[in-house]
N, C-alpha and C positions, 0 to 999 in steps of 0.2 A: 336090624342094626344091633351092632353086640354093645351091650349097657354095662358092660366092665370097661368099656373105653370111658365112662363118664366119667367124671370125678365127683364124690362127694360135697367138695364145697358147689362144685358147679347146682349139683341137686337145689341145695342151701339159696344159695344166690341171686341161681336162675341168671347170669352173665356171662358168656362166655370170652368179654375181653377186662381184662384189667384197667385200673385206672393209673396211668402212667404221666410222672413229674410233664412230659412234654406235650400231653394231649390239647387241645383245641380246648379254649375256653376263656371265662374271666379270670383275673388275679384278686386270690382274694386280702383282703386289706391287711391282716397282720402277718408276717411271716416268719414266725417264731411264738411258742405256747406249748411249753407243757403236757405230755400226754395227761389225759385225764385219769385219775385213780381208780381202778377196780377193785372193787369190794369184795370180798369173802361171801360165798354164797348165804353163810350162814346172818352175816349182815343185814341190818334194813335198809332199805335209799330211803334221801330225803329228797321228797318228791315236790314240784309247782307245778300246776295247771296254769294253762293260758289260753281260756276260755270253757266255762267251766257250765252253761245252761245247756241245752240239746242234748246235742251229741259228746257235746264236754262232760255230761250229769257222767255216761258212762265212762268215758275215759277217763274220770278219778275216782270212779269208784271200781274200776278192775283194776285199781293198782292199791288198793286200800288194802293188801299184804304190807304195804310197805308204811313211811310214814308220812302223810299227807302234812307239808308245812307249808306252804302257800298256794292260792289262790287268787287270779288274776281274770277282770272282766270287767268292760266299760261299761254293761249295763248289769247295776246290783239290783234289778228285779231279778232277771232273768238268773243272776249267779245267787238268788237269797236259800234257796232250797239245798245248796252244797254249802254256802255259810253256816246253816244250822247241822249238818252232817257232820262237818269239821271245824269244830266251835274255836281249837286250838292252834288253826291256820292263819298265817299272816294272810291281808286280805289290800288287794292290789288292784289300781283299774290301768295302770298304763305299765307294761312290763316290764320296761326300761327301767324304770324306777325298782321294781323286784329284783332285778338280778342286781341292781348295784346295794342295794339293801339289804338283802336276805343272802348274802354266802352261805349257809348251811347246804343249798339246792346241790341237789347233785344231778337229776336228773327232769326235766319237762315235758309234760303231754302238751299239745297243741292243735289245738281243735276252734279255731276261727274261722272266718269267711275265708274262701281260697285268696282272698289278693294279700292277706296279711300271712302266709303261712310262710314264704320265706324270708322274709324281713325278721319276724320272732325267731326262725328255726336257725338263722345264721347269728346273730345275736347270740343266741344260747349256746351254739357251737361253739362262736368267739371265746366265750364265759368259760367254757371245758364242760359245760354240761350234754350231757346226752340228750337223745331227743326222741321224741315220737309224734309224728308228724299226720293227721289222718290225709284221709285225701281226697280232693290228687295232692300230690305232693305239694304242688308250687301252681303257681298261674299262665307263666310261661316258658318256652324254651328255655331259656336264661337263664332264668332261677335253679329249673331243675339241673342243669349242670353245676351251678353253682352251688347247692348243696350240696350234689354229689363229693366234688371236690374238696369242699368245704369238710366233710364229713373224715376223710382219708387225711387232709392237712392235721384237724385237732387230735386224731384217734380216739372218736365218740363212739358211743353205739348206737345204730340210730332204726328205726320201723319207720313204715310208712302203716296207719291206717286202715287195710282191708283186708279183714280180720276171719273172711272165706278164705283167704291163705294157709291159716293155720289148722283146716280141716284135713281129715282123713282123703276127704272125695278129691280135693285138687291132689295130694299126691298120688294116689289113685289113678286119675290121668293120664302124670305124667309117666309112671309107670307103664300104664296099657299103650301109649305111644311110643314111646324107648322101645319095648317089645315087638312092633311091628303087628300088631294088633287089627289095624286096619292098614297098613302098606304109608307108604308115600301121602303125606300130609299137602292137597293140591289147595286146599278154600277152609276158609275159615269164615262162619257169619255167628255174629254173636246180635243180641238186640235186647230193649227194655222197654217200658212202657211212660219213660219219664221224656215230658216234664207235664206228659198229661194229668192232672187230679191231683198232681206234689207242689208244684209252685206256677207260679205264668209263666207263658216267656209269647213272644211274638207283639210286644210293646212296641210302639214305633218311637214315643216323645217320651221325656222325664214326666214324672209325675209334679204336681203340683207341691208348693212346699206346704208344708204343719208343723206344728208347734214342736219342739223336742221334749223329750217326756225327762222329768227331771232325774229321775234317775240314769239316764242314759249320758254320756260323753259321747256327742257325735261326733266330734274333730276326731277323738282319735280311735274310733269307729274304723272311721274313714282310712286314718291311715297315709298310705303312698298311693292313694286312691284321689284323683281330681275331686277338687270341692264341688259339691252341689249340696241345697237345702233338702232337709231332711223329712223323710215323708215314710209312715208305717210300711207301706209297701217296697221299703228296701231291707228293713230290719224290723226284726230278728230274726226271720226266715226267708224273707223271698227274694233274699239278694241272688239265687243261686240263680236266677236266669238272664241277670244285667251282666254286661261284656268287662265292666268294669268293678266287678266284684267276684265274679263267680266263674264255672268255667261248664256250663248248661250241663246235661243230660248226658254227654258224654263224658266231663269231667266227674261227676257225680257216680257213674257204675261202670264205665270204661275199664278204672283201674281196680274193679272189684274183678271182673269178667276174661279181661283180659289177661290176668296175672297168672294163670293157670298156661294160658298161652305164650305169653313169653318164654315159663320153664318148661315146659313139653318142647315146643319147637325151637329152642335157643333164640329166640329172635333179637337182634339189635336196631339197627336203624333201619327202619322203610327209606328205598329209594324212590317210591311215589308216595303223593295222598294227594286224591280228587272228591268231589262232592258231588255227587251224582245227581241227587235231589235233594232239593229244601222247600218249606212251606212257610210264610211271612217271616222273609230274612229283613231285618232292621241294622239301623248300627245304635240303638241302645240295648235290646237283647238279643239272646239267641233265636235262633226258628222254632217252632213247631212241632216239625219233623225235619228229619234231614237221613241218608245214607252217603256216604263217606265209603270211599274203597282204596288200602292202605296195598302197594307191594313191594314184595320182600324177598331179597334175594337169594339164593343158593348158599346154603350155610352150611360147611364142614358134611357131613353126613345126609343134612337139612333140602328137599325141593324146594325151589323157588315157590311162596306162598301168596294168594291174594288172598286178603282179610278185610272182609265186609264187617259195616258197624250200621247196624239202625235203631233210630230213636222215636217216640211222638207213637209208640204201639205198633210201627211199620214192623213187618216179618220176612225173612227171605222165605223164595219157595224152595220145598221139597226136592231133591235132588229124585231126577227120573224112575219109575219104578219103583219108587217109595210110596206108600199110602200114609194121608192124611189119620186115619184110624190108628194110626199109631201113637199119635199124640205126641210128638213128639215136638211140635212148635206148641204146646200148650203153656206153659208156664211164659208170666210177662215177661222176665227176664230170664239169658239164658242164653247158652254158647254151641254152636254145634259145629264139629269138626268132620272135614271130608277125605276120604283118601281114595286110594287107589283099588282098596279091598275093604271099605267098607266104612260106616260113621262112628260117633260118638256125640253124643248130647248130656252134658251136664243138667243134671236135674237137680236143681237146688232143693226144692221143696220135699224130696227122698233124700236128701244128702247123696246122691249114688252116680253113678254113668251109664249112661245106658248105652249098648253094644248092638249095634244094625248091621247085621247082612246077607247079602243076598235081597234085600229086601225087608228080612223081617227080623224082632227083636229076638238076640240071643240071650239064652240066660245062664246057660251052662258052660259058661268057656271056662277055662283054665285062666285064673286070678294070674297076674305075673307075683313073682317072689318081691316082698315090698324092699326093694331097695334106698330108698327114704325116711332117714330118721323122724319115726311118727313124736309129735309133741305129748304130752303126761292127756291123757284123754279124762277130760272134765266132762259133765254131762248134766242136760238140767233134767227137772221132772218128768219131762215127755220122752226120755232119752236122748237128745239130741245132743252134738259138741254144742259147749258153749266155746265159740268159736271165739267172741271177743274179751272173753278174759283168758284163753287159752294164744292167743295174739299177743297179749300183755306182757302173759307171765313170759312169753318168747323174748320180748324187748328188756323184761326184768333181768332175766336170767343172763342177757349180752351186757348190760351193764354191769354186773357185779364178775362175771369170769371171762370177758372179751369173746364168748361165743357168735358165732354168723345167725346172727336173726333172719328171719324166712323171708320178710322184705324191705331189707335194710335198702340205704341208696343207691346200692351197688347195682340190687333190683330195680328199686323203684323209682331213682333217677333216668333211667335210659326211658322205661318204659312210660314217665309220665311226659318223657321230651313229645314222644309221637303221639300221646295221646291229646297233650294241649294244642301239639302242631297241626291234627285235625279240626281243628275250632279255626285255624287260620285258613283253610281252604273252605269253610262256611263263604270266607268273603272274596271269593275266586272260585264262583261253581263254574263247574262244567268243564275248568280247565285242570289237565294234570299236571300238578304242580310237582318238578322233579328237585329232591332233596341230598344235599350232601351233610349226611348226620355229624362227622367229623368237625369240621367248622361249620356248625347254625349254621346253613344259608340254602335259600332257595336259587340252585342254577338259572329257572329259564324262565325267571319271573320275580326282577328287583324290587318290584313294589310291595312284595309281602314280606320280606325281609326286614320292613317298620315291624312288624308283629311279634318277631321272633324275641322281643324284649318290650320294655315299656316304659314311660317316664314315669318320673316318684317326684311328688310333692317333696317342698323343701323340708329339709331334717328328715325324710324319711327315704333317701336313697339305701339303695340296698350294698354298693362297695364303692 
């Protein structure tokens, strides 16, 4: 394949369709706003977090180049350790009230449980502020387009979260596939070891109610999320495995894993997604385990793909005359690519890829010429990218000069559509459920087409 037909932004992107005034979608509620100001790189943002304990500790503190002026979180235990970091931030528990408060914001990290992520992230759009979204992006098919949208209406700049993006090894990749490195791209299996030893999931009933801990706001915890009483095993961590907050195992390293995949193979919408196996499927949490197998059509240059997903520590096998001594499923999580003339396996734990064939590891191939603009290469102690503040300053940098961040929605819109849309065939195994990515909806099988969106508590609809 000659890699002077790409295009640059495309590299960027990882999209290969625009987002266009008449595409398939919601309307979003205001239709007139302002494009948002871009800054002078030499500029600081003024920065809110909206969710600031975990996984929020980092995301305001890779942006603490800039100037952190608020801080948002229903529970000030969990948010007191960034209170005493940034003594000079306003300090907020429901966001709403922040944005209408604090105009100085220019721009918002957002790092909640998934069911709040596009309610805050279109809110903030609304506002003109930029956004950075971890992920997945959104909860459901729905949302993810409608950020997507959303994002192009305001002219924000917006990141998604998965901050292996911003490393050397995924452009790398995409690279040694553009090349023809290994021929024709036929299977993809990528797999993690979650949600085994990280959070539960395979719950069948609600837990019992408990007292709400005084520092916590459970209503608006909750959110657009149904009322239920409140119990420690929902929050502040182990919401990720309830159907109604989280988006399980796949939502959690799908869009870390698979992001590499999208820009290597151009992928857009899957025409299938089936669930091949699952182990204690409930309808309060996710399973177990589960395998999921996604296919994907003939794209421009592109072979028709199938793309295997397992979770719960499941592994594929070994493609024939491959040896286990290679190690090459060794790492828990971890993506390997099949073609025509040979593999690739991402090896996170090296930063690097490693090149199969004939059967056995190559080491000496010819590097393809890096046609991908590499990001400012930060590095901690152990030499290693630091990948998520190197993710950051990518998002920093699109807010202040309108630069194409590495996974703005353009990316990580489409790709979180099919990735929450596999959670929907959790509750339809074994049949293959055929998808028209255009208009959300399930052809040949109207009953899951409930899933493809969801209801929202009063005052917290999303348009």
């Amino acid at each position: 394949m000659s890699t002077n037909k790409l295009s640059r932004r495309l590299f960027l992107t990882g999209s290969a369709a625009a987002v266009t005034a008449g595409c398939a979608g919601p309307r979003i509620r205001k239709t007139t706003l302002a494009k948002s100001q871009f800054k002078s790189p030499n500029e600081k943002l003024n920065i809110a977090s909206i969710g600031v304990g975990g996984k929020g500790r980092s995301d305001v503190d890779t942006c603490n180049s800039e100037n952190i002026v608020a801080l948002c979180d229903v529970d000030w235990n969990s948010a007191s350790g960034a209170f005493k970091r940034y003594p000079d931030a306003k300090k907020y528990k429901d966001f709403r009230i922040m944005l209408e408060d604090c105009k100085e914001i220019d721009a918002v990290t957002i790092s909640t449980p998934d069911h709040m992520h596009a309610i805050a992230a279109l809110r903030c759009m609304e506002a003109g502020k930029h956004v950075y979204v971890q992920k997945p992006l959104t909860h459901t098919v729905f949302e993810a387009r409608t950020l997507r949208q959303a994002a192009h209406r305001y002219g924000v700049a917006t990141q998604m979260g998965n901050q292996g993006a911003a490393t050397d090894m995924h452009r790398v990749l995409c690279e040694m596939i553009w090349a023809g490195l290994i021929g024709q791209v036929r299977e993809v299996h990528s797999w993690t070891d979650r949600p085994t030893g990280w959070w539960p999931q395979g719950i069948p009933d609600p837990l019992p109610p408990a007292d709400v801990p005084d520092h916590l706001d459970w209503d608006l915890w909750l959110g657009p999320a149904p009322f239920r009483p409140y119990n420690p095993g929902y929050c502040p961590f182990k919401w990720r495995g309830w159907w109604d907050y989280g988006c399980g195992a796949l939502g959690d390293i799908a869009c870390h894993n698979l992001s590499p995949v999208v820009k290597a193979l151009r992928l857009e919408y899957p025409n299938s997604v089936e669930c091949l196996h699952e182990k204690d499927y409930n309808l309060q949490t996710y399973p177990n385990e589960s395998i999921l197998r996604y296919h994907f059509p003939q794209r421009g240059g592109f072979s028709a793909v199938d793309l295997y997903w397992y979770d719960g520590k499941l592994k594929p096998e070994l493609p024939q005359g491959v040896s286990e001594e290679l190690n090459l499923l060794s790492e828990s999580t971890s993506t390997m690519f099949i073609g025509d003339q040979g593999i690739i396996v991402m090896k996170g734990d090296a930063g690097s890829n490693v090149l199969v064939q004939n059967g056995e590891i190559v080491k000496d191939y010819k590097h393809p010429d890096p046609i991908i603009p590499r990001l400012p290469d930060i590095r901690n102690d152990q030499g290693r990218q630091e990948s998520d503040r190197m993710h950051k300053l990518d998002w920093i940098r699109s807010c202040k000069t309108g630069s194409v961040s590495g996974t703005n929605f353009d990316h990580a819109g489409p790709l979180t559509e099919w990735v929450v849309m596999g959670n929907i065939s959790l509750k339809f195994p074994h049949q293959r459920l055929l998808w028209d990515g255009p208009n959300m909806r399930f052809t040949n099988c109207p009953e899951a087409n409930q899933y493809v969106s969801k209801n929202y508590r009063k005052s917290w609809e999303l348009i």
